[in-house]
N, C-alpha and C positions, 0 to 999 in steps of 0.2 A: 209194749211200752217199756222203758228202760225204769230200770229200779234206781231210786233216788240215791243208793247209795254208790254206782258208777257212773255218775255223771261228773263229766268236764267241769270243774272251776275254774273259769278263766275271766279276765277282768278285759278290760280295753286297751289293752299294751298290747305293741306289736313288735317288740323287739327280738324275738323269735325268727320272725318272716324276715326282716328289718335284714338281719344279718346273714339268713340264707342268700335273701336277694342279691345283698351285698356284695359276694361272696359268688355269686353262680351256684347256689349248693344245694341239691333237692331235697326235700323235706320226704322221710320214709315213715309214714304213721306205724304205730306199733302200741297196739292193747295189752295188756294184761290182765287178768281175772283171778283173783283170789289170792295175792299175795298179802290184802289187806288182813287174811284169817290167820295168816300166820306170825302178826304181830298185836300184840294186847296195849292202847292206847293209856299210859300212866297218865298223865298231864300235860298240858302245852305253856310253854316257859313265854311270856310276852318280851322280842328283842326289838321290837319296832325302835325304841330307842338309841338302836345302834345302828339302824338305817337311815332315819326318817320315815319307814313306811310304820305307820300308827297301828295297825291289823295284824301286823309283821307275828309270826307265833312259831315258835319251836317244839315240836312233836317230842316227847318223850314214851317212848316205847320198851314193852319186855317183851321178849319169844316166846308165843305160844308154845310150848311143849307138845301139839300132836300135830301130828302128820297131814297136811294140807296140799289139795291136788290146783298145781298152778298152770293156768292157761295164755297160750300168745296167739296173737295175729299178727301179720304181720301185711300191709296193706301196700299200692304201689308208691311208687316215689312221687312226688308230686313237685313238679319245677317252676321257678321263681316266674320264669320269662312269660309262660304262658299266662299269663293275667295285667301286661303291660304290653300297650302299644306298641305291635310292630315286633314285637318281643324285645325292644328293649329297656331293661330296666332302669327306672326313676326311682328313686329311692323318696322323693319329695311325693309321689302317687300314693296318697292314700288309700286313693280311691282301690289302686290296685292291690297294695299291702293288704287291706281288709278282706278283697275277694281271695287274697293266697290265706290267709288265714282263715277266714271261712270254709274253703274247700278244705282244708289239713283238719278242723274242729269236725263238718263233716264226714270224712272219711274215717275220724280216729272213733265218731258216736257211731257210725255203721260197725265198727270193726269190735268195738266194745257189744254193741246189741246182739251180733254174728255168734259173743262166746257166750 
């Protein structure tokens, strides 16, 4: 079971996929594991007010002082087309925006479990 603390945040936007698709441009997941230890969380500054997004939060961070062992994966590439008819891309396909996103959230929680 995956530890609560590397699990994916991701909300229902898809503007990620949105522009890969757009774009022809594969999506290549990539984990990392423990770079969180080697920063110490000060407080989070609220700028939602400068976006419109109300949750919007700005991380303030200091450098933990010791030495911290960081980990990658690095996972296959995963292409827009294959999840839209015929392979070619609709950008108005939700349907298939959500299934490329889906797979890239899959393969990035495989890749995090892996380390």
């Amino acid at each position: 079971m995956m530890s609560t603390e590397y699990q994916l945040q991701w909300k229902d936007r898809l503007g990620f996929v949105r522009q890969a698709a757009k774009h022809g441009a594969p999506i290549v997941p990539v984990a990392t594991v423990g770079t969180n230890d080697m920063l110490d969380m000060v407080t989070k500054l609220p700028i939602g007010w400068l976006t419109g997004h109300r949750d919007l939060e700005l991380p303030i961070l200091k450098p933990n002082m010791t030495i911290q062992r960081v980990y990658y994966a690095f996972g296959r590439p995963i292409h827009p087309q294959d999840f839209f008819a015929e392979g070619k891309i609709d950008l108005a396909d939700e349907k298939g925006l959500n299934e490329f996103k889906a797979q890239v959230k899959m393969e990035l929680e495989g890749l995090i479990e892996q380390l």
